[in-house]
C-alpha positions as CSV (number, residue, x, y, z in Angstrom):
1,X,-0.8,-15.0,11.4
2,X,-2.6,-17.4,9.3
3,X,-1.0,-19.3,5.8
4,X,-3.3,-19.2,3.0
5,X,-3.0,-21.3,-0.3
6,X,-2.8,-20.1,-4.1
7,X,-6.4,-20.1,-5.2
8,X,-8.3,-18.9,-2.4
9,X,-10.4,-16.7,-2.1
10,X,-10.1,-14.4,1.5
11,X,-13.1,-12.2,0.4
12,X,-15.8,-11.5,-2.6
13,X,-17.2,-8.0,-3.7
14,X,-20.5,-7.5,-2.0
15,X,-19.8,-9.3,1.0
16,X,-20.1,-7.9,4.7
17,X,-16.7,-6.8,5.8
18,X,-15.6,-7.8,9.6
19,X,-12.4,-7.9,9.1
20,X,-9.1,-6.4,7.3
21,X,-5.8,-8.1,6.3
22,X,-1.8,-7.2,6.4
23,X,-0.3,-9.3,3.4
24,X,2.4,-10.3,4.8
25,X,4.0,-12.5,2.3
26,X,3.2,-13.4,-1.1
27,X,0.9,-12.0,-3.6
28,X,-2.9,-11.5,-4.2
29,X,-5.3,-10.4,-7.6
30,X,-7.4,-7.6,-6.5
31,X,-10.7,-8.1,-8.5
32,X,-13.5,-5.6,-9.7
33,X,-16.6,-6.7,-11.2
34,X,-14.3,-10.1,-12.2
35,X,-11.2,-7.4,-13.8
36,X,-7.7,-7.6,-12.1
37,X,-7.0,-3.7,-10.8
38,X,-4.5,-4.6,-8.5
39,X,-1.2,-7.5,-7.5
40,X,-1.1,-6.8,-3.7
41,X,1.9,-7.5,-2.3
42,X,3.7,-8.1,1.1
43,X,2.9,-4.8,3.4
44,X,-0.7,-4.4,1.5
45,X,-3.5,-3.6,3.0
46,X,-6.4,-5.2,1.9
47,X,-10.3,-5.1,3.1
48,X,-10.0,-1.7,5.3
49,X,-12.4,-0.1,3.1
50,X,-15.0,-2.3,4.6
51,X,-13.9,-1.4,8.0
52,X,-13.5,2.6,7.5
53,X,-17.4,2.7,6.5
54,X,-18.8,-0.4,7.5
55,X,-19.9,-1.0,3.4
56,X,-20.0,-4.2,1.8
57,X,-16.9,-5.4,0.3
58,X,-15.5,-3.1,-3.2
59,X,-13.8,-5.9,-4.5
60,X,-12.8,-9.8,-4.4
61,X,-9.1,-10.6,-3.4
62,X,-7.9,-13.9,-4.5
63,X,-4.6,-15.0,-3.1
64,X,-1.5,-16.0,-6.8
65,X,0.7,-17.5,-4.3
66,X,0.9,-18.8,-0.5
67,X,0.5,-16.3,1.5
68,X,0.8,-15.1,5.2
69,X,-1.7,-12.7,6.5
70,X,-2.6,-11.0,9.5
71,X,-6.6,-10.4,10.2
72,X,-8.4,-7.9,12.2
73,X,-11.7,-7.3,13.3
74,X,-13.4,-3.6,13.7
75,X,-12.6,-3.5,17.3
76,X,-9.1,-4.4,16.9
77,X,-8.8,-2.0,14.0
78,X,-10.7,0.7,16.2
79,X,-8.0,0.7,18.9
80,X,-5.3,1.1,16.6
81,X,-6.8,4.3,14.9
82,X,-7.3,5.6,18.4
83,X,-3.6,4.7,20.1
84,X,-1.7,5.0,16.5
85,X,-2.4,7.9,14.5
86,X,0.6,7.2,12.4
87,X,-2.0,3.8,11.9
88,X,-4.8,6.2,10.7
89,X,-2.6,7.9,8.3
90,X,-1.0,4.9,6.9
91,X,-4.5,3.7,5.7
92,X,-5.8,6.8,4.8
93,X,-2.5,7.1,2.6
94,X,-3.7,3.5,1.1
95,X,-6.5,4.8,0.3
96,X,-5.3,8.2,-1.4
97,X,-3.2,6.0,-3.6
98,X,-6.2,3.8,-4.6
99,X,-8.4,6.5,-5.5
100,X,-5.5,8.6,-7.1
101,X,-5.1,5.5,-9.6
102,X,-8.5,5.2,-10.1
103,X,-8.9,8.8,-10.9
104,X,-5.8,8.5,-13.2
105,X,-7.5,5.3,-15.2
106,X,-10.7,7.3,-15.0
107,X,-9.3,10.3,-16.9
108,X,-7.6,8.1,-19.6
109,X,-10.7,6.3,-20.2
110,X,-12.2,9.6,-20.6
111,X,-9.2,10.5,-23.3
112,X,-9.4,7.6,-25.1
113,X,-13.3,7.3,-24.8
114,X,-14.8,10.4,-24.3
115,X,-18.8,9.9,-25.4
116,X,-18.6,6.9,-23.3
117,X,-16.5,8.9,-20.3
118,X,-19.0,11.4,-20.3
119,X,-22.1,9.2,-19.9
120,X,-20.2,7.6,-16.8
121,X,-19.6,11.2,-15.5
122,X,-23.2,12.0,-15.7
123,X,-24.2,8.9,-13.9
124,X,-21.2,9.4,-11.1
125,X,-23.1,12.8,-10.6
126,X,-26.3,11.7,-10.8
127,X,-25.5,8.9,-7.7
128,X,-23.3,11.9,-6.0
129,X,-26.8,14.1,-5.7
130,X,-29.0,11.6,-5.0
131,X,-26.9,10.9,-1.7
């Protein structure tokens, strides 16, 4: 377990991810392109996107208060998708939940700003086929 300080920052957006975190205690900002998304809590999850598909970090998590964390690396996270399947689903649920909100934020946008929704729709799509 390590004890972090309010202030710090325990990853930034575009970084290599190596390693995820259990928030144990306290709180953290989730950050997108410098925007808050997300107060992380104790039981959070936070950097197993990295981890899943060995991407560069999505976003920058700065810690509001102490906190306590627990890291692991790939192998480490590895194992426990392969003995704990309960594991797996517990981060796949994260995950769900992430991209449900985001989804749910995407669709109001596209309510409240639809000429501007619709160009980010096109260039969602346009990125989806070029992959």
């Amino acid at each position: 377990m390590q004890a972090l300080e309010a202030g710090l920052t325990l990853f930034r957006e575009g970084e290599p991810g190596n390693d995820m975190y259990v928030l144990l205690g306290g709180s953290a900002a989730v950050c997108v392109a410098g925007a808050v998304i997300e107060i992380a809590g104790p039981g959070a999850l936070l950097g197993e996107m990295a981890l899943v598909d060995s991407s560069a970090r999505s976003a920058t998590v700065i810690t509001r208060s102490r906190c306590q964390v627990i890291s692991m690396n790939k192998r480490q996270f590895d194992l426990l998708v392969r003995e704990s399947p309960e594991f797996a689903r517990h981060v796949m649920g994260v995950m769900a939940e992430r991209l449900r909100r985001m989804n749910a934020g995407f669709a109001e946008a596209m309510r409240e700003l639809p000429d501007r929704g619709r160009r980010f729709a096109n260039l969602l799509s346009k990125e989806s086929a070029a992959l």
